[in-house]
GUFI-707180 format. One record per atom (N, C-alpha, C): x, y, z; residue in three letters. Coordinates in steps of 0.1 Angstrom, whole numbers, padded with zeros to 4 digits, always signed. Each point is the difference from the previous one (the first is absolute). Layout:
N
XYZALA ...
***
This chain:
321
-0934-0095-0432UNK -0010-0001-0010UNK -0007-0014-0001UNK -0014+0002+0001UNK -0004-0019-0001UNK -0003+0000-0017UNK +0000-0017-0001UNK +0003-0005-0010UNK -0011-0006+0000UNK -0007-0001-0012UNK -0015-0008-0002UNK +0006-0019+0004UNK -0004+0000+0003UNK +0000-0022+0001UNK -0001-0003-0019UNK -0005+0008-0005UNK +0000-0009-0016UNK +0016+0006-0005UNK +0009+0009+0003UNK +0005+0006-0003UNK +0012-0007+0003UNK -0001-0005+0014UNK +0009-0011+0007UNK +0003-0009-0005UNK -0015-0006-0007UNK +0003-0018-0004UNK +0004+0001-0013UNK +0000+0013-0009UNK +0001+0003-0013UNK +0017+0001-0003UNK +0008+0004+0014UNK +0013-0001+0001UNK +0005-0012+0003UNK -0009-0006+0010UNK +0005-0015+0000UNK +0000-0008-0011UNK -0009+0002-0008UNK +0004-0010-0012UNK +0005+0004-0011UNK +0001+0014+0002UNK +0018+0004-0005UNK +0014-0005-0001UNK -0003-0001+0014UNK +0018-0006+0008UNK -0002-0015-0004UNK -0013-0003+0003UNK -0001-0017-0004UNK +0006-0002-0018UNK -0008+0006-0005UNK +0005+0001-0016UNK +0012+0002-0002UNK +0003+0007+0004UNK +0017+0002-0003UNK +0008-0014+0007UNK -0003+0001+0010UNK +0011-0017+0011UNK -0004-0009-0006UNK -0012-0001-0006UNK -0003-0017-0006UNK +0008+0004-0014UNK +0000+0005-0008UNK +0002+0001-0010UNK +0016+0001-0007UNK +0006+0002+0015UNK +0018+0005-0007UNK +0000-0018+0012UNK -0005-0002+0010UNK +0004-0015+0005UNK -0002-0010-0011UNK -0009+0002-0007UNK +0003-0011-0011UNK +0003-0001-0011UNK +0002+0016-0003UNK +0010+0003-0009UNK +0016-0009+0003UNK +0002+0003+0010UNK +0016-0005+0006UNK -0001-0012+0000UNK -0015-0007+0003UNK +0005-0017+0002UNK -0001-0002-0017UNK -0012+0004-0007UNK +0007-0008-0015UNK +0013+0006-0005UNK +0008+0010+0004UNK +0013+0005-0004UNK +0003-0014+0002UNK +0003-0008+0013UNK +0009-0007-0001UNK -0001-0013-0005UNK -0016-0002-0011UNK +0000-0013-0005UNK +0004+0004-0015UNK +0004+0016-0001UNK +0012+0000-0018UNK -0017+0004-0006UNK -0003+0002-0001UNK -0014+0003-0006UNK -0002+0014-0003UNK +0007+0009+0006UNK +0005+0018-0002UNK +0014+0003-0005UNK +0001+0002-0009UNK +0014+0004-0002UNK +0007+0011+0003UNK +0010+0007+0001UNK +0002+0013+0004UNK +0007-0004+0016UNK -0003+0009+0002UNK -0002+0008+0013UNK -0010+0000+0008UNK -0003+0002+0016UNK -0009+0007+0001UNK +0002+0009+0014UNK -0008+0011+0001UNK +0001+0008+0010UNK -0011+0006+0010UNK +0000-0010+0007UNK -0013+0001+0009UNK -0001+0009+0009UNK -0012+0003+0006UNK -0005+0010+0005UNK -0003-0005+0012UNK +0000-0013+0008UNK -0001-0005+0013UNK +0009+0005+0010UNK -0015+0013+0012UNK +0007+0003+0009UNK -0007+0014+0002UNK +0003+0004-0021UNK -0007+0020+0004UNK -0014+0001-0003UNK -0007-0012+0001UNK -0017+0001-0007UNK -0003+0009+0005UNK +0002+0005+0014UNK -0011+0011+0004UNK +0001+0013-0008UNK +0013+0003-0002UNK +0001+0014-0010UNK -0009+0000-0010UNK +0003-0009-0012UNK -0007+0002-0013UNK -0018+0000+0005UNK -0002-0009+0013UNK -0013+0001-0002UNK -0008+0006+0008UNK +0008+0011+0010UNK -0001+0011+0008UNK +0000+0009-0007UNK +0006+0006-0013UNK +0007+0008-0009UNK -0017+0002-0012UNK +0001-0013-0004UNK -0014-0001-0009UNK -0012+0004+0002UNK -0002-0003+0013UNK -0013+0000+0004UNK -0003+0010+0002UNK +0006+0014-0004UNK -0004+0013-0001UNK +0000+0003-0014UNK +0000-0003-0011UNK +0003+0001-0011UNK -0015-0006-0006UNK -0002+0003-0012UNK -0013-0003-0011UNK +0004-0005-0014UNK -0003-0011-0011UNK +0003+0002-0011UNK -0001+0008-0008UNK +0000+0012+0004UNK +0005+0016-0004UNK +0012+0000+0000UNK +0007-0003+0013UNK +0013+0004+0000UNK +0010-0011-0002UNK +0014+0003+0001UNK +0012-0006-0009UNK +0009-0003+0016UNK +0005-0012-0006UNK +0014-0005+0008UNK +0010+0000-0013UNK +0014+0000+0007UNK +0005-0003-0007UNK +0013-0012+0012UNK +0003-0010-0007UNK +0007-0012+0008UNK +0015-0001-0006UNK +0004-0017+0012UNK +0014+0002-0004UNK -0002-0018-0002UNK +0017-0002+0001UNK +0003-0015-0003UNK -0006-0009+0012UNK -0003+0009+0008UNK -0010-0009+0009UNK -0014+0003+0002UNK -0004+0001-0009UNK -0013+0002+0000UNK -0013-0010+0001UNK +0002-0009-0001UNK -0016-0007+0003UNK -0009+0009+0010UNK +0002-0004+0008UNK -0007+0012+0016UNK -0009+0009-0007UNK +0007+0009-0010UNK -0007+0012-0003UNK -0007+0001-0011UNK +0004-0010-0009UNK -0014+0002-0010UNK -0009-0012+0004UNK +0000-0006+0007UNK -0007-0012+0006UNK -0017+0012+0010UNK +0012+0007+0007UNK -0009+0011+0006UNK -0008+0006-0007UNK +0004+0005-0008UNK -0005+0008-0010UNK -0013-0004-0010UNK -0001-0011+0001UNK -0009-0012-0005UNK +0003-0004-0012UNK +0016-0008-0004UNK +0004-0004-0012UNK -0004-0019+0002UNK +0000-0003-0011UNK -0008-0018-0001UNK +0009-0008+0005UNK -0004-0008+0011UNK +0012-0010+0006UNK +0001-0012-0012UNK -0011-0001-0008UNK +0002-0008-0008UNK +0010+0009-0015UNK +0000+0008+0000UNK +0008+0001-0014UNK +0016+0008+0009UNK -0002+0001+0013UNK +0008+0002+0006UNK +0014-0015+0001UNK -0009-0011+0005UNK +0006-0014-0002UNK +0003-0002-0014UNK -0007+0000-0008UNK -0001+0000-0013UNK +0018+0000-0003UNK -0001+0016-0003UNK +0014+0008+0000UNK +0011-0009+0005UNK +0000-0003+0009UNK +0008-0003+0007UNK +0006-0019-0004UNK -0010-0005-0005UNK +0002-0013-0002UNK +0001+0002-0019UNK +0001+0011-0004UNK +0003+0003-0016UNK -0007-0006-0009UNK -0016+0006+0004UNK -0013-0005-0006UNK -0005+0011-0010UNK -0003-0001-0010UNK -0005+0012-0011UNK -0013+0006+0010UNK -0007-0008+0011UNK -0008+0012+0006UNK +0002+0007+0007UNK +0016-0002+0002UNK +0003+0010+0008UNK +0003+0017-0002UNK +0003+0007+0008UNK -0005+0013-0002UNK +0014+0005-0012UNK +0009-0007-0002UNK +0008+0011-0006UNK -0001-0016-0013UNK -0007-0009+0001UNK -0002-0009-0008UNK +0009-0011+0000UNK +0006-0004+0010UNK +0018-0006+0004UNK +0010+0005-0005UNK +0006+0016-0003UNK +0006+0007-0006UNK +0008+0009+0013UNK -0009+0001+0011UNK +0008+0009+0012UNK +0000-0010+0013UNK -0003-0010+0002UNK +0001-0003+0015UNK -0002+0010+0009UNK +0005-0002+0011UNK -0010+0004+0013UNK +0006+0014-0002UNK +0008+0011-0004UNK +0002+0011+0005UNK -0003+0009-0010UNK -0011-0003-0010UNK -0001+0011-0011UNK -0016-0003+0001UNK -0009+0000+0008UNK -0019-0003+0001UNK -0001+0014-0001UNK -0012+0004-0011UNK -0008+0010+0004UNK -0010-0005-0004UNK -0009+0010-0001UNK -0017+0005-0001UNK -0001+0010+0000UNK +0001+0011-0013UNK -0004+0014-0002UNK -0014+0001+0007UNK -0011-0011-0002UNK -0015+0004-0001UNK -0001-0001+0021UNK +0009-0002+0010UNK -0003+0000+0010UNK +0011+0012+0006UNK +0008+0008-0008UNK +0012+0006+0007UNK +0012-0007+0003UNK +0003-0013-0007UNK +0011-0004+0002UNK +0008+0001-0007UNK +0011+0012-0001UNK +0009+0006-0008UNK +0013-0005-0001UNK +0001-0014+0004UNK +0011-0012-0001UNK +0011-0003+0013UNK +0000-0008-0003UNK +0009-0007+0009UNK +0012+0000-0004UNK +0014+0002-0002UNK +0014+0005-0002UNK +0009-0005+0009UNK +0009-0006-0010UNK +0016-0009+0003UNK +0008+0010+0005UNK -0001+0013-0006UNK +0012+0011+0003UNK -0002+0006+0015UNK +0006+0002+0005UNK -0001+0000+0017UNK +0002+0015-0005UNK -0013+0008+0010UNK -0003+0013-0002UNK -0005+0007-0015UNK -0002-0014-0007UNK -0008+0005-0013UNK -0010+0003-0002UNK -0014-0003+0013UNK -0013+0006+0001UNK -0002+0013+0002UNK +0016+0006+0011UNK -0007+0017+0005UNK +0001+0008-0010UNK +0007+0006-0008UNK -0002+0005-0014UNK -0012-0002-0004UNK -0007-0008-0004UNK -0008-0004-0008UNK -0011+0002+0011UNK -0002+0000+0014UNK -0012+0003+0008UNK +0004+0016-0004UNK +0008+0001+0000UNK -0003+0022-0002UNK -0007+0002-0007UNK +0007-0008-0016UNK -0007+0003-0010UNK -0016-0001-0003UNK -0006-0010+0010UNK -0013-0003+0002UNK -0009+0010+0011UNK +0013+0005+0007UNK -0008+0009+0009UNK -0003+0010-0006UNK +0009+0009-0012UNK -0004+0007-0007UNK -0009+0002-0008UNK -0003-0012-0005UNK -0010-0002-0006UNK -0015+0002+0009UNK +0004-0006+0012UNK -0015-0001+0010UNK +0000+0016+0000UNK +0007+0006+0003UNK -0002+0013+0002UNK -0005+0011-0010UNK +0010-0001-0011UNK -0008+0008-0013UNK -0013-0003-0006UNK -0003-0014+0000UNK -0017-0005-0002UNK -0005-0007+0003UNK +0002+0001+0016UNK -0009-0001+0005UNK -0003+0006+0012UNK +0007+0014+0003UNK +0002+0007+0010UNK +0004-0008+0017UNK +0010-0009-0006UNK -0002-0007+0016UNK -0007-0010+0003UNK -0009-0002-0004UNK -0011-0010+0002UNK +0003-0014-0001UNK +0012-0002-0006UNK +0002-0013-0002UNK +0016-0002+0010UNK +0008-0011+0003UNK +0010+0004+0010UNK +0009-0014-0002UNK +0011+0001-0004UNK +0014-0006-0002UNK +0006-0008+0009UNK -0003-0013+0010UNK +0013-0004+0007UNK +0010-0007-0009UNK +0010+0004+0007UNK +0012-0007-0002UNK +0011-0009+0006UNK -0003-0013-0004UNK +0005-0007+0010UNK +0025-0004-0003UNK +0000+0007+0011UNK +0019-0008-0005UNK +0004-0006+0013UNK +0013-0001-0001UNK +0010-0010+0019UNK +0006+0011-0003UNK +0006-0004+0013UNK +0012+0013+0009UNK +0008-0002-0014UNK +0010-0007-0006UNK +0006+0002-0007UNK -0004+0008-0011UNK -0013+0000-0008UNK +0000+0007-0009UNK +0000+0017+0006UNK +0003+0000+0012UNK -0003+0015+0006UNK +0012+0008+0001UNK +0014-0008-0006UNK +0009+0002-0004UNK +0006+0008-0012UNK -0012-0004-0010UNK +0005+0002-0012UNK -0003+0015-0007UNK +0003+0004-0013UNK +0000+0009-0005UNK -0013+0007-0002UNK -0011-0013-0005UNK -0016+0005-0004UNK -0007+0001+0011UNK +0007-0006+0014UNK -0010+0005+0008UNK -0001+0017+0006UNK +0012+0000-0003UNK +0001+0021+0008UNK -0003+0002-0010UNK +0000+0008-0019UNK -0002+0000-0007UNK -0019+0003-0001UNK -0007-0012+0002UNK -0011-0001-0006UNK -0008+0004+0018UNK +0005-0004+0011UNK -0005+0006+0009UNK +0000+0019+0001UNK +0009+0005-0003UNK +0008+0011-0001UNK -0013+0005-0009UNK +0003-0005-0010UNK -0013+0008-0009UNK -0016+0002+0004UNK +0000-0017+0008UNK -0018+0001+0001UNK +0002+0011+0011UNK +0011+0002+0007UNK -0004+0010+0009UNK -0004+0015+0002UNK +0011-0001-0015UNK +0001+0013-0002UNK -0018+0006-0009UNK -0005-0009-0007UNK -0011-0002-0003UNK -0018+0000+0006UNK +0007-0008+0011UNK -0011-0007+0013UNK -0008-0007-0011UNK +0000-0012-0001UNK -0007-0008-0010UNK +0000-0014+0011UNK -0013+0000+0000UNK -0003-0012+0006UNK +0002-0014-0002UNK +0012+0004+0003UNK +0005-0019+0006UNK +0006-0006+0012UNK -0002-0008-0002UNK +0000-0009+0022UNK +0019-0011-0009UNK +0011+0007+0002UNK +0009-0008+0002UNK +0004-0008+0012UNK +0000-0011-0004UNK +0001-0009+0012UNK +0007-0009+0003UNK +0012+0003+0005UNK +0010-0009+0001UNK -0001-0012+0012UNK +0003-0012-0008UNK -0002-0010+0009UNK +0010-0006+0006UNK +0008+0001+0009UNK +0016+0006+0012UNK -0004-0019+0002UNK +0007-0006-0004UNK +0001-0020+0004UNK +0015+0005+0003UNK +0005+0007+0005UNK +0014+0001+0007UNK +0011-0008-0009UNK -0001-0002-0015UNK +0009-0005-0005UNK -0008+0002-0013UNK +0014+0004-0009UNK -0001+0003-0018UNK +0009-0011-0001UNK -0007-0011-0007UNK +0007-0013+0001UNK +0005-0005+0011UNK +0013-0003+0003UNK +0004-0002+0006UNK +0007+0015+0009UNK +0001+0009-0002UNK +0009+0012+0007UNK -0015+0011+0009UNK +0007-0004+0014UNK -0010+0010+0009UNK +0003+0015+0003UNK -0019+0003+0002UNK +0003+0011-0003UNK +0011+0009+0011UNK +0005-0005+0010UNK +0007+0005+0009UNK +0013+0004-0007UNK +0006-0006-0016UNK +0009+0007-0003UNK -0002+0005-0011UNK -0007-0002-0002UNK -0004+0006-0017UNK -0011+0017+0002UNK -0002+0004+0013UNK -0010+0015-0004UNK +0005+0006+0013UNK +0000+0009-0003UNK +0008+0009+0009UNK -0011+0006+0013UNK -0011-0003+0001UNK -0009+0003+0005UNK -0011-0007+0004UNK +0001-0004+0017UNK -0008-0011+0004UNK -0015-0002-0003UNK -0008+0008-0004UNK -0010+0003-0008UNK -0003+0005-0010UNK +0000-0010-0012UNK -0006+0009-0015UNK -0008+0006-0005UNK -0011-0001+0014UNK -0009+0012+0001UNK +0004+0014+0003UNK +0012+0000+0004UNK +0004+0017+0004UNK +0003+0007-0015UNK +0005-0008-0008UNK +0004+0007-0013UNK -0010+0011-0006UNK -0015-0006+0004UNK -0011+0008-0005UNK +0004+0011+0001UNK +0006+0007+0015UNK +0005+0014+0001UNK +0006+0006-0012UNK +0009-0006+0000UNK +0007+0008-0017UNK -0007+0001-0010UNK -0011-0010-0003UNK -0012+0010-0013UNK -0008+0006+0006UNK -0002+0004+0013UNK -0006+0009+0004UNK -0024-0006-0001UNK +0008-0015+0004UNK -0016-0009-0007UNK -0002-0007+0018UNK -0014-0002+0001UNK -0003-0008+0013UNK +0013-0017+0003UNK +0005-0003+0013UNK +0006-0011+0001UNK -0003-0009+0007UNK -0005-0011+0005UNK -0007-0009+0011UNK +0005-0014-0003UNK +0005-0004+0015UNK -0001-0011-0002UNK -0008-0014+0008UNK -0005-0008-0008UNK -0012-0012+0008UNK +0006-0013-0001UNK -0007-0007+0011UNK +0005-0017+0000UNK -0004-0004-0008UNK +0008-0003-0009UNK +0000-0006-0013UNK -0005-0017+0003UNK -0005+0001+0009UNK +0001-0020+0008UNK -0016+0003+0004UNK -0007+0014+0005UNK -0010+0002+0002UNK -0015+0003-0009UNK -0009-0009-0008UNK -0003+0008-0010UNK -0010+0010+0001UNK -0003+0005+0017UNK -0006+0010+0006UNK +0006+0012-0004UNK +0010-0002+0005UNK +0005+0014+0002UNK +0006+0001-0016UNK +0006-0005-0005UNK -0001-0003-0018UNK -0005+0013-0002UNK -0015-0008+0001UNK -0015+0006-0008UNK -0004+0009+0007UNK +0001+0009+0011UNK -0003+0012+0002UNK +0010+0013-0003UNK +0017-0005-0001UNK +0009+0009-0002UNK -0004+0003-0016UNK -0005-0015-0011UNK -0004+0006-0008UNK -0011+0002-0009UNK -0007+0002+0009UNK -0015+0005+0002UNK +0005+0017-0001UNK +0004+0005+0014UNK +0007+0007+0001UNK +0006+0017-0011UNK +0011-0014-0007UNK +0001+0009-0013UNK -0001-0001-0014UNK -0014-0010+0002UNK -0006-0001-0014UNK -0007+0018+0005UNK -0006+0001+0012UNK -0010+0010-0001UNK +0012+0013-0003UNK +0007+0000+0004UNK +0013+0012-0005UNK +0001+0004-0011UNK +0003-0013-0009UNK +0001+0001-0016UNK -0012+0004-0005UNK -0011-0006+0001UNK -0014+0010-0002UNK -0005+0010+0002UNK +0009+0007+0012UNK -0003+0010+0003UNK +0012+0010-0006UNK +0008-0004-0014UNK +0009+0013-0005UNK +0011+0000+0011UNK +0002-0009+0010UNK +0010+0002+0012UNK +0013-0008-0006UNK +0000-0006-0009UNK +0012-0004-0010UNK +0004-0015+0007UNK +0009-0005-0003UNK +0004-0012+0004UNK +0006-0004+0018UNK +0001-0011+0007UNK +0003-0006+0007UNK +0013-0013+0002UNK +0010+0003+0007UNK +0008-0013-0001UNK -0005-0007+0010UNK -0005-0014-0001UNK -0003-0007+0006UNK +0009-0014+0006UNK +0008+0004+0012UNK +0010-0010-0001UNK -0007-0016+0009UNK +0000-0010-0005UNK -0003-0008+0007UNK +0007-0015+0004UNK +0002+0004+0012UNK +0009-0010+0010UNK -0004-0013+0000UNK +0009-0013-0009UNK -0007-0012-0001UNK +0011-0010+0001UNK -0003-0014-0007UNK +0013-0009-0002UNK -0007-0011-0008UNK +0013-0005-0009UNK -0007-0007-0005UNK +0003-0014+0003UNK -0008-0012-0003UNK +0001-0009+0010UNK +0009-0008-0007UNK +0000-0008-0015UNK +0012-0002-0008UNK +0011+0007-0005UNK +0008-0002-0006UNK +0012+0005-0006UNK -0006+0007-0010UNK +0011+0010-0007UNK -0002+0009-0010UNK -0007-0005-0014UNK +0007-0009-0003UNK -0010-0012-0007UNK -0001-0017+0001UNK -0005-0007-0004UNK +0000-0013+0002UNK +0010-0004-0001UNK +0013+0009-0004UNK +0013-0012-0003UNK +0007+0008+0010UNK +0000+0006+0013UNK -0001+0010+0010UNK +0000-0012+0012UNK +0015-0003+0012UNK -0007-0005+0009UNK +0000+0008+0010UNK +0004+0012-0005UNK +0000+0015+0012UNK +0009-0006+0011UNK +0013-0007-0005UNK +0009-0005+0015UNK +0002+0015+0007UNK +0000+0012-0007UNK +0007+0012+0006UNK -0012+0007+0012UNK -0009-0008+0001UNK -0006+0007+0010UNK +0002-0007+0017UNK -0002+0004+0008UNK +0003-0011+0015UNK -0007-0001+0002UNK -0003-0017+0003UNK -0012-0007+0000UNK -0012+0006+0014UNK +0010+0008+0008UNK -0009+0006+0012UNK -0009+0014-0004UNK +0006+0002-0014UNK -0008+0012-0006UNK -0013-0005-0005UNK +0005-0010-0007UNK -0009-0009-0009UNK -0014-0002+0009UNK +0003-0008+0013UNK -0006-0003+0009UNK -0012+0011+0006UNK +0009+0007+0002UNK -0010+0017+0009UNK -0009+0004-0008UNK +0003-0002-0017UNK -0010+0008-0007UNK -0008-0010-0004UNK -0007-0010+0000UNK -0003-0011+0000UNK -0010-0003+0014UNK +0003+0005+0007UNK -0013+0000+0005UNK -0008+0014+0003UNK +0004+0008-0007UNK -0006+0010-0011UNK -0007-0002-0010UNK -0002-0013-0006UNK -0010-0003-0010UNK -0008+0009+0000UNK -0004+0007-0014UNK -0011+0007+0000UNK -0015-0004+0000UNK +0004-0013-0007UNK -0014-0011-0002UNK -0007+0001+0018UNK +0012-0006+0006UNK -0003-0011+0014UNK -0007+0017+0007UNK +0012+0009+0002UNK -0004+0013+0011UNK -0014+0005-0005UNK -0007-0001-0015UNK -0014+0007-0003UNK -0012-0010+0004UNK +0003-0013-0006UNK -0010-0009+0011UNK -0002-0005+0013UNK +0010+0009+0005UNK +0001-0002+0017UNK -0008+0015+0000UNK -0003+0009-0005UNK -0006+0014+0003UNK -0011+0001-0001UNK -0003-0010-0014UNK -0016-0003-0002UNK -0006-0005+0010UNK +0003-0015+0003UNK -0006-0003+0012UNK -0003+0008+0009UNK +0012+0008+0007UNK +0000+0011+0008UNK -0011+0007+0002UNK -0003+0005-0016UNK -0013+0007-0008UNK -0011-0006+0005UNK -0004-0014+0003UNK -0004-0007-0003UNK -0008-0005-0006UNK +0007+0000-0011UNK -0011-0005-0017UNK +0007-0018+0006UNK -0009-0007-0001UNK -0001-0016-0002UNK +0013-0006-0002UNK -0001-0006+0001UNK +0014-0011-0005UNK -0003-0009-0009UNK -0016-0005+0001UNK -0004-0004-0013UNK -0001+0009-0013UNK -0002+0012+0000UNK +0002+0010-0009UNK +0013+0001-0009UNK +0007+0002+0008UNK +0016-0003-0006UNK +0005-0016-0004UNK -0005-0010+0003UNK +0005-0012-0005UNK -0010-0002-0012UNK -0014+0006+0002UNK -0005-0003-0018UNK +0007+0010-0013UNK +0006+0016+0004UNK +0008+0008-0005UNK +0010-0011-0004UNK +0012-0006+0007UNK +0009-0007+0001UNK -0004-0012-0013UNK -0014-0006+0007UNK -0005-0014-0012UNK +0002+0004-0015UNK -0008+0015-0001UNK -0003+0006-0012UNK +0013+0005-0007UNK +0011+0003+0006UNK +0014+0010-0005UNK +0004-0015-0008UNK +0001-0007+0008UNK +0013-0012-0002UNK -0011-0007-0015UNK -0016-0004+0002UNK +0003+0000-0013UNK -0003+0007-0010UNK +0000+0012+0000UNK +0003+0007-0011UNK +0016+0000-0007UNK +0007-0005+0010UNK +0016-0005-0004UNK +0001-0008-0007UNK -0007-0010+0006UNK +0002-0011-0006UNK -0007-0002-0010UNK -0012+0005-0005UNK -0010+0005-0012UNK +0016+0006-0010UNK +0011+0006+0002UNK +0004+0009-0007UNK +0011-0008-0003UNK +0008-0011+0007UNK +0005-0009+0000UNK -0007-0012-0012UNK -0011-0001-0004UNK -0007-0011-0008UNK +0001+0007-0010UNK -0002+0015+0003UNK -0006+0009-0018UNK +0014-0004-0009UNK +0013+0005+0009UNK +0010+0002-0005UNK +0007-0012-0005UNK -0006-0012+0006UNK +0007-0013-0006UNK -0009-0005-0013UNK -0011+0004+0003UNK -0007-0004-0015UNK -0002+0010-0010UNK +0006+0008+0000UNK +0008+0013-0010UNK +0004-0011-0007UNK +0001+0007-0016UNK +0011+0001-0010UNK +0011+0007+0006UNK +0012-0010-0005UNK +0015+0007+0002UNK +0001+0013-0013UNK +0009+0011+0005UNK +0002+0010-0010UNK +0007-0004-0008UNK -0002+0007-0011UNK +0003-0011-0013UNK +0010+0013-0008UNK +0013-0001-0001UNK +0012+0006-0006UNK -0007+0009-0014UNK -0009-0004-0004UNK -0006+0004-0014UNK -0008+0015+0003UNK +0003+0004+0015UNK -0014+0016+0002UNK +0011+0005+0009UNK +0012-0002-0004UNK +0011+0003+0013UNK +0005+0017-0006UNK -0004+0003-0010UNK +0003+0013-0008UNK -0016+0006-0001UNK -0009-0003+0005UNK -0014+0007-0003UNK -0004+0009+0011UNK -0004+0012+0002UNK -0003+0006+0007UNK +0012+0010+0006UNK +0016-0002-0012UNK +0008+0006+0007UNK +0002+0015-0004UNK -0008+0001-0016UNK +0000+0015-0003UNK -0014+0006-0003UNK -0006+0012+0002UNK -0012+0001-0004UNK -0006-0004-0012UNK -0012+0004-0007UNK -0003+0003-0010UNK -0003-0013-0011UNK +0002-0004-0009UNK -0003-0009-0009UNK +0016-0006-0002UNK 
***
C-alpha cells in the first residue's frame, strides 16, 4: 500500500515527539527535579505512533504505566505533560498523578494506569459504548506488555469483546520482559498473538520496531472494527531500550541482546527509509529542529509553573458540589 509523503513526515514527528520527550524526561530524572518513578517508553515509539495514526479524536485509547508514547500520539500537551511530571498545578492531573495517571477525555484519552492490565477491561467497556452509540463508528485501542497478557482482565474482557465483536484494536506491546521476567518463562506460547484463536477474534503480529508495518497492520483493523468485524489482537514485537524503570539497570538482560536490538532503533531504521523514499534530509533535520524545541518549550512551561499546592490535593476527587 503507498503511503502519502505528508503521512510519512506526520509519523516522523511522532517518533520524534515521543524520543525527545521521554530523553529528557530521563536526563532531568536524574537532576531530582521528578519525583517518583519513571517508566519510559524509549525503544517502542513506533507502536503508539503507528497505532494512532489510524485513529481520530473520536476515538479512545486506553494506556499503561508506560505511557507517554501514547497519549503524546494521541495529541496530549507536552507541556502539561512535563508539567505533571515536574508536580506543577498545570499539569494534567494538577501534580496529584505523575506520569502514569494523564488523560484527556476531550481527545479520547481514557487514562494512563499503574495497574498492569488495568486498561483492557475498561477498553471493552469503551468498546461497548462505541458500539451501542455509536454503531462502530468510533474504535478503542488498547495498549498493555506481554506481562499484562498473563493476567486475569485480559482473557476476561478480551473473551467478552469477542464474544460481542466490539470494536477494539488490543495491543500488546511484547519488550520480551514484564519487569524483569522473560517472556520465554512466563507464557506458554511463543506468540501472544495466537491466543486470539481462543476468542475466536482476528490475531497478527507486526514489528513493533517498524512504524510501517505498525500502521498498516493497524490501519488494517481499525477497518475490521468499523466494519461490525469485532476486535483484533495486535501483537507487537519490540524492546525497550532502558530498564523497567529508572531505578531498573536491566543487569538480567545479555548485553549481546541489548546490542542486536539496538540497532533496531526504530527512530534510526525509519529515517534511513525516508531518505530511501527520498524526501530530503533537510526536511527531516528542520522536523528534528522543530520536535526538540517544542521539548524544550515544555521543559521552560513546566519550570515556570506553580508547584502543586497540598491545599487542592482533595478537589476534583468526588463529583458534584
Amino acid at each position: 500500500m503507498q503511503i502519502p509523503q505528508e503521512k510519512h513526515l506526520e509519523l516522523y514527528k511522532k517518533l520524534l515527539l515521543i524520543r525527545y520527550f521521554e530523553e529528557k524526561a530521563y536526563e532531568v530524572f536524574g537532576s531530582g527535579v521528578i519525583a517518583g518513578t519513571l517508566h519510559t517508553y524509549l525503544g517502542q515509539e513506533a507502536i503508539a505512533a503507528g497505532i494512532v495514526a489510524n485513529l481520530t479524536n473520536d476515538d479512545f485509547i486506553t494506556s499503561t504505566h508506560r505511557g507517554h508514547g501514547h497519549v503524546l500520539a494521541k495529541g496530549a500537551s507536552p507541556d502539561r505533560m512535563m508539567a505533571e511530571l515536574f508536580g506543577k498545578e498545570t499539569g494534567y492531573c494538577k501534580a496529584r498523578g505523575g506520569s502514569m495517571h494523564i488523560a484527556d477525555f476531550k481527545i479520547g484519552i481514557l487514562g494512563a494506569n499503574g495497574v498492569v492490565g488495568g486498561g483492557i477491561p475498561i477498553a471493552t467497556g469503551a468498546g461497548l459504548s462505541c458500539k451501542l452509540k455509536y454503531n462502530n463508528k468510533r474504535v478503542v485501542a488498547c495498549f498493555f506488555g506481554d506481562g499484562a497478557s498473563n493476567t486475569g482482565g485480559f482473557h476476561e474482557a478480551i473473551n467478552l469483546a469477542g464474544v460481542w465483536k466490539l470494536p477494539v484494536l488490543f495491543i500488546c506491546e511484547n519488550n520480551l520482559y514484564a519487569m524483569g521476567t522473560s517472556v520465554k518463562i512466563a507464557t506458554a506460547v511463543d506468540d501472544i498473538a495466537k491466543r486470539a484463536i481462543g476468542y475466536g477474534i482476528a490475531g497478527v503480529i507486526a514489528d513493533g520496531n517498524d512504524v510501517i508495518d505498525v500502521y498498516l497492520k493497524g490501519k488494517a483493523a481499525v477497518e475490521r472494527a468499523k466494519a461490525g468485524e469485532g476486535p483484533t489482537l495486535i501483537e507487537c514485537k519490540t524492546y525497550r531500550i532502558k530498564g523497567h524503570s529508572k531505578y531498573d539497570p536491566a543487569n538480567y538482560r545479555p548485553q549481546s541482546e541489548v546490542d542486536e536490538w539496538l540497532k533496531r532503533d526504530p527512530l534510526k531504521l525509519y529515517r534511513e527509509k525516508l531518505l530511501n523514499f527520498k524526501i530530503q534530509e533537510n526536511t527531516l533535520v528542520s522536523i528534528e529542529k522543530e520536535v526538540m524545541e517544542t521539548i524544550d518549550h515544555a521543559v521552560e512551561f513546566a519550570q515556570e509553573s506553580p508547584k502543586g499546592d497540598v491545599e487542592i490535593a482533595l478537589e476534583d476527587v468526588y463529583s458534584g458540589d
